[in-house]
N, C-alpha and C positions, 0 to 999 in steps of 0.2 A: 172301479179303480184297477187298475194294470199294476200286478206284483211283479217285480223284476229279482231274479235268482241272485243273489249277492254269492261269490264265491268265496268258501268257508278259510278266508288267507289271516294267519294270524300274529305274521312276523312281518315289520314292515318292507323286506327285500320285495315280498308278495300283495303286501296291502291296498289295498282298490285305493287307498287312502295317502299312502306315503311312499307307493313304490316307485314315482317316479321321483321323488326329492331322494329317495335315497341308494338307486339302480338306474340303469336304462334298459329299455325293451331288448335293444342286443346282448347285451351280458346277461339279460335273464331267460334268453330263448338257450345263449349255449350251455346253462344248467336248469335249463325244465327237466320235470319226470320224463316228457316224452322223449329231447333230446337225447337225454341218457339212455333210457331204454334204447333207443334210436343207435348210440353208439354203442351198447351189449351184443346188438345185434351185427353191428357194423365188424367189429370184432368176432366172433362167431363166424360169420360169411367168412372175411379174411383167412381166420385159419384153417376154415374148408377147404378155402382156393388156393393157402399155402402148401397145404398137406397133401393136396392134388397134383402140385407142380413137381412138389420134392418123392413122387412117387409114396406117398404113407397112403392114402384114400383113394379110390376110384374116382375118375372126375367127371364120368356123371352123377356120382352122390353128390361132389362140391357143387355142379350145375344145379341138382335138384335144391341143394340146398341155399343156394344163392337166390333162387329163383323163391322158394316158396318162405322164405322168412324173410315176411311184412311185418311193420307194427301194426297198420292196419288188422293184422290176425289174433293180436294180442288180446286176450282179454284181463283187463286191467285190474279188475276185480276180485277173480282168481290170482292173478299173481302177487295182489297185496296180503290177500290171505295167508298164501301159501310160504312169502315172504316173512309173515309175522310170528311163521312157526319154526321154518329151518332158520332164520336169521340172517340170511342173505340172500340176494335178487336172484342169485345164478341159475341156479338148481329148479326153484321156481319159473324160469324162460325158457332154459334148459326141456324143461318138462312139455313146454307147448309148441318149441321150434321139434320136436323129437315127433310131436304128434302130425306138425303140417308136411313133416318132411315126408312122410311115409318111411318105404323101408331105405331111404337115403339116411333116415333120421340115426340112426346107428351106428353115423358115423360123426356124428352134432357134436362137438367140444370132445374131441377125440384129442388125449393127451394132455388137457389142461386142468386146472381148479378152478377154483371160482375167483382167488384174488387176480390173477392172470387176466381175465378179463375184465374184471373190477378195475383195476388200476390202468392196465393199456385204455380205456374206456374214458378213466381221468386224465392220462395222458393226453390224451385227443383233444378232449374240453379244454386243457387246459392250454395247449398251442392254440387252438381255436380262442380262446382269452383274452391268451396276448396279445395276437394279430389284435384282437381291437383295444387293448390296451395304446399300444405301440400307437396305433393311428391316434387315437386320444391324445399324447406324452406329445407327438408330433405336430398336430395341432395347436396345441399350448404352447409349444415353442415358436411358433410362428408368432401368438398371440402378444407372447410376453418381448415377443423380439421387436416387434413394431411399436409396444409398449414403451421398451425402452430408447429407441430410436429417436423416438419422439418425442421424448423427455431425458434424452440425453443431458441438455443443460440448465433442468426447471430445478433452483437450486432450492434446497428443504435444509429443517433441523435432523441433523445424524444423531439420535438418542442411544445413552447406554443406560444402564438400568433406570433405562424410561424418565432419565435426566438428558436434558439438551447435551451435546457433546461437542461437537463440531460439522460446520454447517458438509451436506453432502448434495448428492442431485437425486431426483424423484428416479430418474434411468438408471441408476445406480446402485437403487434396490431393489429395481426390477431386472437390472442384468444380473443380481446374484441368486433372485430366484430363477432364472435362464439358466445358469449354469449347474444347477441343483439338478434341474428336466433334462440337460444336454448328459450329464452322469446317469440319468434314471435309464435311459435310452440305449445308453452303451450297456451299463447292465442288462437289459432284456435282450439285448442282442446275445452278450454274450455267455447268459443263461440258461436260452433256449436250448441248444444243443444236450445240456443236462437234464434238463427234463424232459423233452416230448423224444422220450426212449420206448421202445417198447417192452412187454413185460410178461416174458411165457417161458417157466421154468418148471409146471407140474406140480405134484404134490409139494414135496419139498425141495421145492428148486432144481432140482437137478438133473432134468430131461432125460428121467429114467425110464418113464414110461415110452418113448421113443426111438430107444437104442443107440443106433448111430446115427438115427437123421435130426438130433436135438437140434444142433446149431444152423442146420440147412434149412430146417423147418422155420428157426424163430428167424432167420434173416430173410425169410421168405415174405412173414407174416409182418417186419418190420417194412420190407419194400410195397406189398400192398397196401398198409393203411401209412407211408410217408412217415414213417416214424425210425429215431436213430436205433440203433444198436446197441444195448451196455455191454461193460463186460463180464460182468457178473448179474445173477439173480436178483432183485432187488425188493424183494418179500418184505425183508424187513430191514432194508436200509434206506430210512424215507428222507436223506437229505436236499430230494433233487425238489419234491412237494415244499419241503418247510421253506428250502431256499426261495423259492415263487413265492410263498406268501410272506416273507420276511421281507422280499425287494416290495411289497404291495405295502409293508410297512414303511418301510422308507420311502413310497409313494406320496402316500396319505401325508407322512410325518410332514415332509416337503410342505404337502398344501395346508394341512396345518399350520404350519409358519406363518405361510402366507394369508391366511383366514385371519389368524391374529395380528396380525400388521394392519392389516385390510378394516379389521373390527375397530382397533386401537386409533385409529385414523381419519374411522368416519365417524367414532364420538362426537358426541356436542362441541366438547371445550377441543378440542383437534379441529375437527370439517375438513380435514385433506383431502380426503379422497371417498366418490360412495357408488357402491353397486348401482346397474343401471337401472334407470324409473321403469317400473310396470305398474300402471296404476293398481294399485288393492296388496303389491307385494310390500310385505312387511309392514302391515298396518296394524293398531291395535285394535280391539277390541271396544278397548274404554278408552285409549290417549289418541283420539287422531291427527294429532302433530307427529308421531311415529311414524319411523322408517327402517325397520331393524333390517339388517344386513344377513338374510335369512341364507345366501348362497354359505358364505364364510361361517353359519353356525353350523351348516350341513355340512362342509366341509370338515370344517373341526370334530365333528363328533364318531363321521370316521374314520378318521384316524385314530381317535380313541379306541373302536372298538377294532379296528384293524390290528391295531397294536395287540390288544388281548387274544387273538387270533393267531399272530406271528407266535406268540409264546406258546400258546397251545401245540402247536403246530411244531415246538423247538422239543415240548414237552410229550409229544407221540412219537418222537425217534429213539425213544428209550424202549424197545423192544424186546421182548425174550425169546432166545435160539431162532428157528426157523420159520416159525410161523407166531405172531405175537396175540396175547391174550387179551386186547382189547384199547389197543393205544390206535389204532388202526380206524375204530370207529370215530376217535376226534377229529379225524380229518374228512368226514360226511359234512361233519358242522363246519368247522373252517375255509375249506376249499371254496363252496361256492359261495358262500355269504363273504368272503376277503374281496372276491371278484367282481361283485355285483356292488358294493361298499364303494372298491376303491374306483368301479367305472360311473359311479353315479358321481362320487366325490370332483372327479376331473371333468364331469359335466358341468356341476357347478362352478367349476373353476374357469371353464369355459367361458362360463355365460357372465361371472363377476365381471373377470377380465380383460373379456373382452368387447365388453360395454364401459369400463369403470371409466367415472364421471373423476377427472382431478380437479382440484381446484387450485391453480398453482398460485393466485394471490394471494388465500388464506396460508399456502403455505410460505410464502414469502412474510407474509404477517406472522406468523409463527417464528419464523428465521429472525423476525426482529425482537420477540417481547422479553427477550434477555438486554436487550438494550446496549449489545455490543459484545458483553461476556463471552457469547459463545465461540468466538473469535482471538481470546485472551493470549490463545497459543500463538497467533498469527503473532500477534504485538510481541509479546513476549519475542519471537524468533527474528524477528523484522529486528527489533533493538540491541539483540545479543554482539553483533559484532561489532556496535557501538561501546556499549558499556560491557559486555560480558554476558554471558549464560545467564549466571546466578545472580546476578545486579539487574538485570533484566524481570527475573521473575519477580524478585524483592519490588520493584518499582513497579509492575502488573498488579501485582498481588494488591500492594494497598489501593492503586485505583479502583480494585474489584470491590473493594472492601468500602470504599465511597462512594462505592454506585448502591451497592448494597443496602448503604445505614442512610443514604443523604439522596438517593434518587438521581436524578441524571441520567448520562449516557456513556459507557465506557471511553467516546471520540473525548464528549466535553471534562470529563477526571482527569483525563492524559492531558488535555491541554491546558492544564491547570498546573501541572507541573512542570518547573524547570529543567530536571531531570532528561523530558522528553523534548520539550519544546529548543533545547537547545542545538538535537540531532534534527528536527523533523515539525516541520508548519504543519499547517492544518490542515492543510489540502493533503499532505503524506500522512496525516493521523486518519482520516477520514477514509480516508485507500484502506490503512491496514486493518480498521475497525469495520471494513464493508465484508459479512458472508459471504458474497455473492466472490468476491477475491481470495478466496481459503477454500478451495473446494481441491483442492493437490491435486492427484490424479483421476479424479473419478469421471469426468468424461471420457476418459481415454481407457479407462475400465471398459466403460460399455461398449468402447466402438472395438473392446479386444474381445471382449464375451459374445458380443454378435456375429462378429468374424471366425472366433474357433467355434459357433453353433452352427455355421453353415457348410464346415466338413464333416457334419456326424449326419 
């Protein structure tokens, strides 16, 4: 029998098991161990070949040392060890680009600390993220947009707290999860900028080790790895990280929403609406009449933990003086596990979505089992300038209340009364008591939410 090496992964971003329901393969390549190591390194080269340019280093030491720090050279094993005793990667890589460089190596992370290329390193990752965030958010908006297009006029029950309310259209809550993704999008745009800064201020901040070439050095090193400029050191001022993961919260939160509308919908006693068939997805075990809506639970859940991420992450900007005593380390855990989270989450959203099965009869059947009620506003307002506002609702009200105790249909109460029967036959009782006639603006909703998503 052929033993196959199972890799020792034991969080599901990693899981041979769960990591594609709850990541995808790209967001998990741009925070692997190697990536990272990959950008330590990246960073490192950089400010050889900045320090080179700005006259600080010889630039054949930068050559040599551009040239000869591979990861390929790394030994992975040594630098875990060495890792687990200083307590960060730096100094640890530090020790084996010094060794490959020869005597270029003398001049390896000349001027910097170890957070400096810690964080410019996250920085990276994390523009690197968004770009595929971004494409994600964008896609879905295409999905949701055609969604709604196309169910611009499939009229449904508009429920508030989860009571029929008044009737609305199936594109109509799909245009305002559209305009949820068209905000999420302008956010990252206009977020980027704050975060993918770069990040080399030296011991403590203040590019002392470098005299006068601090600031020509760090715009040097911001122009080779495409990265902005702050204006200050940002050691320990993390709001540009929490702000990324907090917009990942409002991500998820979004799909979220939409997972529970989505869940709430495809119940039994609903049948609105259900994720697309793959035979064996969401089967049970023991019930096989099951069809669980496994996209919208994955969805749902992270956002849960994305949320508890965002606060972590609100909760590591409390840092002390200039170099902080351990708030610094929550953001190992947070950063990539929010991104790997909130890109699997918008896969599934993808794929719900943009297969999702309506059923616009049952929702039409739904629109009816109130039996006219839902509609009451419409009568009510149709009547008012007959009889008045308040004489109006008086004279709704008890038909509501006959439908209620004695069965019937809001149409056949109202025509029971003189009240009504004396403005309005049955042909106009039957008009006002039609959902499908009380839907106010909500088509013209959608065809304004698709129009302002096709300038962002």
């Amino acid at each position: 029998m052929t033993h196959v090496t199972v890799p020792m992964a034991s969080t599901v971003v990693d899981s041979i098991l769960f990591r594609d329901a709850f990541g995808t393969a790209r967001m998990r390549a741009v925070f692997s161990d190697h990536a990272l190591i990959q950008r330590y390194i990246d960073v490192e080269v950089a400010l050889a070949k900045a320090e080179a340019r700005t006259g600080v280093i010889p630039s054949d030491a930068a050559e040599v040392i551009a040239r000869e720090s591979t990861i390929e050279r790394i030994d992975f094993d040594h630098m875990r060890e060495e890792t687990d005793i200083v307590g960060y990667p730096i100094l640890p890589l530090v020790h084996q680009l010094v060794e490959m460089c020869g005597d270029a190596g003398r001049y390896v992370h000349w001027g910097a600390t170890t957070q400096d290329i810690m964080d410019t390193a996250v920085a990276l990752q994390v523009r690197d993220a968004l770009d595929s965030i971004d494409d994600d958010i964008r896609e879905l908006r295409t999905i949701l947009a055609d969604l709604a297009k196309k169910h611009r006029d499939t009229p449904m029950a508009g429920r508030t707290h989860l009571q029929q309310a008044l009737p609305v259209t199936f594109g109509y809550k799909v245009a305002i999860w559209l305009a949820m993704f068209d905000r999420h999008q302008v956010r990252l745009k206009e977020m980027r900028e704050r975060v993918a800064v770069v990040e080399f201020g030296g011991a403590a901040g203040t590019l002392a080790s470098l005299g006068d070439k601090g600031f020509e050095v760090q715009k040097a090193l911001a122009e080779e790895l495409k990265l902005g400029v702050p204006a200050t050191t940002w050691h320990v001022a993390r709001d540009g990280f929490a702000e990324a993961v907090n917009l990942l919260a409002l991500i998820t939160g979004s799909l979220g929403k939409i997972a529970l509308d989505v869940m709430i919908m495809a119940s039994t006693e609903f049948a609105e609406v259900y994720e697309p068939f793959v035979k064996g997805r969401g089967a049970s075990s023991t019930m096989p009449q099951k069809r669980n809506p496994i996209s919208s639970e994955l969805m749902l859940a992270a956002a849960k933990a994305v949320r508890q991420h965002a606060g972590l992450m609100v909760d590591a900007m409390i840092q002390d003086f200039e170099r902080a005593t351990g708030p610094w380390h929550a953001e190992w855990i947070a950063i990539p596990e929010s991104f790997i989270l909130t890109s699997g989450a918008l896969h599934q959203a993808k794929f719900a979505l943009g297969g999702l099965i309506v059923d616009e009869a049952r929702m039409k059947h739904n629109l009816g089992i109130s039996k006219g009620l839902i509609v009451a506003e419409a009568v009510m307002m149709g009547m008012a300038p007959y009889t008045g506002r308040q004489q109006a609702h008086d004279i709704v009200y008890d038909a509501c209340r006959t439908v209620n105790e004695h069965g019937g249909t809001l149409a056949q109460a109202l025509a029971a009364l003189p009240e009504v029967t004396k403005h309005f036959d049955r042909a106009a009782i039957d008009r006002m008591t039609d959902p499908a006639n009380y839907l106010g603006l909500a088509p013209q909703m959608v065809d304004q939410a698709i129009a302002l998503s096709r300038d962002i």
